[in-house]
C-alpha positions in Angstrom: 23.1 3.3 -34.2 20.8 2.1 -31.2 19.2 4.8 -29.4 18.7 4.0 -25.7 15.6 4.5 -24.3 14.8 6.9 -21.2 13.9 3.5 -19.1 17.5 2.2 -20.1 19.1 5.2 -19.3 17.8 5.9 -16.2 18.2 2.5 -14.8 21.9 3.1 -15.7 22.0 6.8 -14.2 21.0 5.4 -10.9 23.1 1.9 -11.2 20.1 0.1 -11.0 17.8 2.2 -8.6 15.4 4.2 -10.0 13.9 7.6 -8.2 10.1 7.6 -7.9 7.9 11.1 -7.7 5.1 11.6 -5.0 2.0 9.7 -6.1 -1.0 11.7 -4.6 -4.7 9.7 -5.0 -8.1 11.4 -3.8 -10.9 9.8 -2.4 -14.3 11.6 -2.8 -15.6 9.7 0.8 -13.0 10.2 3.1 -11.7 12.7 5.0 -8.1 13.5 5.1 -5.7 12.7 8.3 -3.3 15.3 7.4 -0.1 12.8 8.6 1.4 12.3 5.3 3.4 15.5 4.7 1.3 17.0 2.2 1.4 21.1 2.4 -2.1 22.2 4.4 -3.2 24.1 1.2 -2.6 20.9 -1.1 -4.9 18.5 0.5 -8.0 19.8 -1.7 -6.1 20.7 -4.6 -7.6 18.6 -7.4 -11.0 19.9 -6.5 -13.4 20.0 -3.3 -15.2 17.6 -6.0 -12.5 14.8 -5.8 -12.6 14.7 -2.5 -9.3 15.2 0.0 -5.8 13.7 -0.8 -5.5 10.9 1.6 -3.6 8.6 -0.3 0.1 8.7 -1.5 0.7 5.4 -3.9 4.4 3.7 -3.9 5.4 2.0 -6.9 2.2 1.8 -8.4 1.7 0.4 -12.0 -2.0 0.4 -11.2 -4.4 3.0 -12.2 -6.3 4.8 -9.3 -10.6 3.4 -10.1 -11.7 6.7 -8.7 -14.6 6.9 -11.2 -15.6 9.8 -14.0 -13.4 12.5 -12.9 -10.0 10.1 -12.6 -7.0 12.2 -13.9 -4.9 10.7 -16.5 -2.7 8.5 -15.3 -3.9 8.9 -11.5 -2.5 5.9 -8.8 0.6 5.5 -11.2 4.1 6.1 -10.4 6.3 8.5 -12.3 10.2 7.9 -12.5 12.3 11.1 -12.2 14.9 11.0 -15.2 17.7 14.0 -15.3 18.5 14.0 -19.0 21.7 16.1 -19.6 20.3 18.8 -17.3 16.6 18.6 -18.1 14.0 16.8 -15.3 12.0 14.4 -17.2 9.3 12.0 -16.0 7.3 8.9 -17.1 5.8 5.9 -16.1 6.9 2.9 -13.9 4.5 1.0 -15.7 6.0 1.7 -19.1 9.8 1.4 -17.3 8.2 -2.8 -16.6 6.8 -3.7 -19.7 9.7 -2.3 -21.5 13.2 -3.7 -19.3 11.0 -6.7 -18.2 13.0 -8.8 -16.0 16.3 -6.6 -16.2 13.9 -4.4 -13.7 12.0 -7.0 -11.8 13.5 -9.8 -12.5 12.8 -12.5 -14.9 11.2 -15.0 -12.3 8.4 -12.2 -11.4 8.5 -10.9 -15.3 7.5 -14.6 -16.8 4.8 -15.3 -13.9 3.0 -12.3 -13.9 3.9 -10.3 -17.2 4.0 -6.8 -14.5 4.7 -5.5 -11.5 2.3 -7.6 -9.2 2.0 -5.2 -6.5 2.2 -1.6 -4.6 2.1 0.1 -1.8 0.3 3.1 -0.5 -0.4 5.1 2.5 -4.1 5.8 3.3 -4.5 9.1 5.9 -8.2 9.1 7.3 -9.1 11.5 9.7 -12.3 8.8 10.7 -12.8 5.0 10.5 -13.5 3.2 6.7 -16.6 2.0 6.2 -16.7 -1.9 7.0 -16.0 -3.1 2.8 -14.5 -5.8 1.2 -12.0 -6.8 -2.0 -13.1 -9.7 -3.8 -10.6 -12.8 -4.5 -9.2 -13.6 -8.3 -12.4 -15.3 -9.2 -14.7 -13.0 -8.4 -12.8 -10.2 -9.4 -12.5 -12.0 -13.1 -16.3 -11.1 -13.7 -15.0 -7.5 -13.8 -12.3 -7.7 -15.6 -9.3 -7.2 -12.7 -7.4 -9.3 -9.9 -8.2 -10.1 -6.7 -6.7 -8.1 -4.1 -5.5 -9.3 -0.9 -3.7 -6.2 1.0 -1.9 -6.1 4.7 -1.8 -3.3 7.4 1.5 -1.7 9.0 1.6 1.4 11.4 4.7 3.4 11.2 5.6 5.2 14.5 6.5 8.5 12.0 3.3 8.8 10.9 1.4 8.5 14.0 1.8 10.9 16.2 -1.5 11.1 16.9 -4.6 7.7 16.2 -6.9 10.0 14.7 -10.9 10.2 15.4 -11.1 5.9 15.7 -8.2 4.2 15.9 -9.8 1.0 15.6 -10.0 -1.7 12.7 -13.3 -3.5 12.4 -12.3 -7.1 11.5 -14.7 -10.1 10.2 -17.7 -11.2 10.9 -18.9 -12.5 15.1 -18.7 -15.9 15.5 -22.6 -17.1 15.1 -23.8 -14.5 13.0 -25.7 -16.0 10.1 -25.8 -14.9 6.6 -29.3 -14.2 6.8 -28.1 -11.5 9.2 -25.6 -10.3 6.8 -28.0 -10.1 4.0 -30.7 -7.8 6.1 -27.9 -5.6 6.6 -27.1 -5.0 2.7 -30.9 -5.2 1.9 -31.0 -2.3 4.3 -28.3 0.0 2.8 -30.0 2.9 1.0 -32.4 2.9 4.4 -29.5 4.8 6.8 -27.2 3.0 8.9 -27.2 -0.8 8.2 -25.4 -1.5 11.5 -23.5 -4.0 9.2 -20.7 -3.5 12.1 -22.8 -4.7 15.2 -21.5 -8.2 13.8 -18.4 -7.7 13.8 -15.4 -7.0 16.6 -12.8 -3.8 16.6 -9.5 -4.3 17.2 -7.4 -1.7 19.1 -4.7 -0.3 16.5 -1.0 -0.2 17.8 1.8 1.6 16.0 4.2 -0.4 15.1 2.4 -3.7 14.3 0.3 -4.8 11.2 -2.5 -7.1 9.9 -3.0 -9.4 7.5 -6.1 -8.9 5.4 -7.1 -11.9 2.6 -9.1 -11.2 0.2 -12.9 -11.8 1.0 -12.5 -10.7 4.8 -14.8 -7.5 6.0 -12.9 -4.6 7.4 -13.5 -1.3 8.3 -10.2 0.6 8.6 -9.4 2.9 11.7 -7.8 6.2 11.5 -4.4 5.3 12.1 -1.6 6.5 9.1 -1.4 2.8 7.3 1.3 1.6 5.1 -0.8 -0.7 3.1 1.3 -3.6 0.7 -1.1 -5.1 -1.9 -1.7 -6.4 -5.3 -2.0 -4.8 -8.1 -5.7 -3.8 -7.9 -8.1 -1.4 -7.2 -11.3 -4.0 -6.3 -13.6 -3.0 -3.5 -17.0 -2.9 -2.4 -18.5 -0.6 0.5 -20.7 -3.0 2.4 -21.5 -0.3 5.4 -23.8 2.2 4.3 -23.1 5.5 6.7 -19.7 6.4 8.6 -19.6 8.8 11.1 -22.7 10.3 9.6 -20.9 10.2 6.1 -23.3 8.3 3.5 -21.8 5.8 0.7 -23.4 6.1 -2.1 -25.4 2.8 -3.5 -23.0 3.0 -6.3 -19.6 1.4 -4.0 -22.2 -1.4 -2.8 -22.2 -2.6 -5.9 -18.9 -1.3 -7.3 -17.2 -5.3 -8.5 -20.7 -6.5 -9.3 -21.4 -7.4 -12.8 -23.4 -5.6 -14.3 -26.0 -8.9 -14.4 -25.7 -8.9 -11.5 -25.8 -5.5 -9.8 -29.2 -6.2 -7.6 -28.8 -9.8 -6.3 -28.0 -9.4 -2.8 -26.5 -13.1 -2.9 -24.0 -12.1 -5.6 -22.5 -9.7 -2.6 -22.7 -12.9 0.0 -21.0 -15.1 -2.3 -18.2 -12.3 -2.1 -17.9 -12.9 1.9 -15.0 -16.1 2.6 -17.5 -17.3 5.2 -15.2 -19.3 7.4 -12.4 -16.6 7.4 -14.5 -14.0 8.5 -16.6 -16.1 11.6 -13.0 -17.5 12.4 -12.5 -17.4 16.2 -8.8 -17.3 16.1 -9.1 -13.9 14.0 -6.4 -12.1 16.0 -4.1 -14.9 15.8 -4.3 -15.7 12.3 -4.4 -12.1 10.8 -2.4 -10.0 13.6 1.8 -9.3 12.6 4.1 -8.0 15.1 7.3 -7.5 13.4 9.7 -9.9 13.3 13.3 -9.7 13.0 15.1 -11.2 9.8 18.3 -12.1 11.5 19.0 -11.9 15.4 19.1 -8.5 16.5 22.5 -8.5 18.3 24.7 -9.7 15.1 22.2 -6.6 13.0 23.1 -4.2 15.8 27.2 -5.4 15.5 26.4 -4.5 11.8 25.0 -0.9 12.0 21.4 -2.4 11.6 17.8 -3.5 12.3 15.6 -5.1 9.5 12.1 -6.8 10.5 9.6 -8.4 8.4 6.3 -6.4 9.2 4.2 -7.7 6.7 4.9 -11.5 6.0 1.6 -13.6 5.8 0.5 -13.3 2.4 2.2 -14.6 -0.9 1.1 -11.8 -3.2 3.6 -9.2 -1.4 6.1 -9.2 1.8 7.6 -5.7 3.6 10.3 -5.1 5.5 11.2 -1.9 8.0 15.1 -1.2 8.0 16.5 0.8 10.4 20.3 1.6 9.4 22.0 3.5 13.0 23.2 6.5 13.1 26.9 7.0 11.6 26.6 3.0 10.1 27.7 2.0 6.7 26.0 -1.2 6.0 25.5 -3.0 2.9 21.6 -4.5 2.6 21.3 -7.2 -0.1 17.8 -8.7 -0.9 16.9 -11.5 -3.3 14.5 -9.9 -5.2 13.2 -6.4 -6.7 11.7 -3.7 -4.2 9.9 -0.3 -3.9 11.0 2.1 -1.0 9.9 5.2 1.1 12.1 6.9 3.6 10.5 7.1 7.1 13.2 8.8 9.0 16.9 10.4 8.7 18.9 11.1 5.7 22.0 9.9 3.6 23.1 8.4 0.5 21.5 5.2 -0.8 23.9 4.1 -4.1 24.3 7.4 -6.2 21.6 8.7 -4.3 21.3 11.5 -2.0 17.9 10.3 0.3 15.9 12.2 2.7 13.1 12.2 4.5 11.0 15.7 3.9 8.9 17.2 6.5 6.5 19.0 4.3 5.9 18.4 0.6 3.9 20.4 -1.9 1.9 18.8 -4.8 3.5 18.6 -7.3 7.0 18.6 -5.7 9.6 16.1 -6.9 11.7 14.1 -3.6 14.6 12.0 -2.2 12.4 9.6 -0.2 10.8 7.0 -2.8 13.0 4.8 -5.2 12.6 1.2 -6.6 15.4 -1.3 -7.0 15.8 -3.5 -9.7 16.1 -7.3 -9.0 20.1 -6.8 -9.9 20.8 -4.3 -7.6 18.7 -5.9 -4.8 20.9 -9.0 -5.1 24.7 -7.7 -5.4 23.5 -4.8 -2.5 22.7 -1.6 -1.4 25.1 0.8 0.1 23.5 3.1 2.6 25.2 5.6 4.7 23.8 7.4 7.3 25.7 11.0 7.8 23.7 11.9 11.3 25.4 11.3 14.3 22.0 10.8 15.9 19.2 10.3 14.0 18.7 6.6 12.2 17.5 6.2 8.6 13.9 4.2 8.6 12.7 3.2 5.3 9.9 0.5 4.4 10.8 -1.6 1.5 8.0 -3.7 -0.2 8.6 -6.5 -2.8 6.2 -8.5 -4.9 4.7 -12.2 -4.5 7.0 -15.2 -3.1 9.8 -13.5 -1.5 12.6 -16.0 -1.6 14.2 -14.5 1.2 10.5 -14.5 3.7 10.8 -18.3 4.9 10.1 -17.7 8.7 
């Protein structure tokens, strides 16, 4: 007799929807926002060491790179399994590489071997410093993929912009690299005004960016839903944030070891003509953008918008289903979800958006659809007479439904 594994079994429990658990990730240099509905006593929990929680990771099949004192299995999503009465958990990750393309979907299971992407939100209280995340090649040298992420802003989570809610984007048009170079020769020595080339951008919520990889940025403060690929790249090319010091170590943090020292190796890192581009804003900015006209959604019980569309690693999309609507939502490919707003039932599942969550606390408001299920429909059924269910749904590269 075959036994059926917990992956099987849960994929069948929720008829092709699986139910994610919080993913919680610290970062030792930043400094909590406090928008992402983690209890007040939580957000130092793992240690004033780690640093502040200011991350929660959506179905993530990539390990958190938070150096020496990473917790097993840290960044990775955990799929909540009831079996016969008993709560059990395990990995996402292990979910993929065991149902393959009965999960994903055999077109993103024989391409990439994975799940190619995730999500996250990142909560900072202050800006980023001004960093970078290198492209396939030079991330290769290390060992991982290149990452190429995008920005969106959800209203929910910004009820306030924080201390700088401005993004640092690129490099000003006529800087030289000789400039550049100073500035990263000059990072142990305080501030390397790294940013006095560079041009902020106001942050709005409710539109997004577009961030290739190769492009300088320095984050603002605003709550970000952040689609990318599956990797933890970076290098800090700023050397002090709001009097906040990055250590030497993230300058070089995706430099071979050889190469750890040459100050070129972190210029050959910069995509020169996408960061001096003059048409910045125009090329990298996203306002969303409806998938079908509004007034035959609206007839329908629904809004969906694309709010991250200019990449072909990932895509996101916001849906709005109105208050007392029964729609049906099909999509053409495999998805991870958080709720935003409102409550209901989603398939056999009850969803909910919490206000306040503890660490450690299990939830209705994160799930991932198999390719299947994506393709013969979600049910979702708002109960509230007034309040609308908002959830963000992010699927992996070349979206066959994104042609805009």
């Amino acid at each position: 007799m075959v036994k059926t594994s917990l992956a099987a079994k849960a994929l069948e429990q929720g008829k092709g929807i699986l139910r994610l658990a919080p993913t919680w990730v610290p970062r030792s240099f930043c400094v909590p926002g406090r928008r992402i509905k983690l209890h007040p006593d939580d957000y130092y929990v793992l240690g004033c060491q780690r640093g502040g929680i200011d991350e929660r990771w959506f179905s993530s099949t990539t390990p958190a790179k938070n150096g020496p004192l990473t917790g097993e299995n840290e960044g990775l999503s955990q799929i909540v399994f009831n079996d016969g009465g008993t709560v059990v958990q395990f990995l996402l990750k292990d979910a993929v590489d065991e149902l393959k393309g009965e999960l994903i979907g055999d077109r993103l299971w024989e391409e990439h071997q994975s799940w190619p992407m995730y999500s996250k939100f990142f909560d900072n209280m202050g800006p980023l410093p001004h960093h970078i995340h290198h492209n396939d090649e030079k991330a290769a040298l290390i060992g991982q993929a290149g990452k190429p992420e995008a920005y969106y802003f959800p209203p929910q989570v910004n009820n306030h912009g924080g201390d700088f809610p401005y993004t640092f984007m690129g490099i000003a048009p006529g800087t030289t690299r000789e400039q550049i170079r100073e500035c990263l020769v000059n990072f142990t020595k305080g501030d390397n005004k790294i940013t006095s080339y560079s041009q902020a951008y106001r942050l709005d919520p409710g539109t997004g960016w577009d961030v290739p990889p190769g492009l300088l940025h320095a984050p603002g403060s605003m709550c970000t839903y952040e689609p990318q690929k599956a990797s933890d790249v970076f290098a800090m090319y700023q050397s002090l944030v709001n009097e906040a010091i990055i250590p030497e170590e993230l300058l070089w943090n995706g430099t071979p070891e050889e190469s750890k020292g040459d100050f070129d190796a972190l210029l050959d890192v910069i995509d020169w003509d996408l960061n001096v581009d003059p048409n910045l804003m125009q090329n990298r900015f996203m306002a969303p953008i409806p998938v079908r006209p509004l007034e035959e959604m609206e007839a329908e019980g629904y809004i969906e918008k694309w709010v991250c569309y200019k990449s072909d690693a990932f895509s996101a999309k916001e849906l709005t289903v109105l208050p007392g609507a029964t729609v049906v939502i099909k999509d053409s490919a495999a998805y991870g979800m958080i709720m935003m707003q409102g409550h209901g039932k989603m398939g056999v599942w009850d969803i909910e958006t919490p206000a306040l969550i503890r660490y450690g606390q299990l939830t209705n408001d994160e799930f991932f659809v198999s390719e299947k299920a994506a393709i013969e429909g979600v049910k979702i059924v708002n109960t509230s007479a007034t309040d609308p269910i908002v959830m963000l749904k992010h699927f992996g590269p070349k979206n066959p439904d994104l042609v805009l």
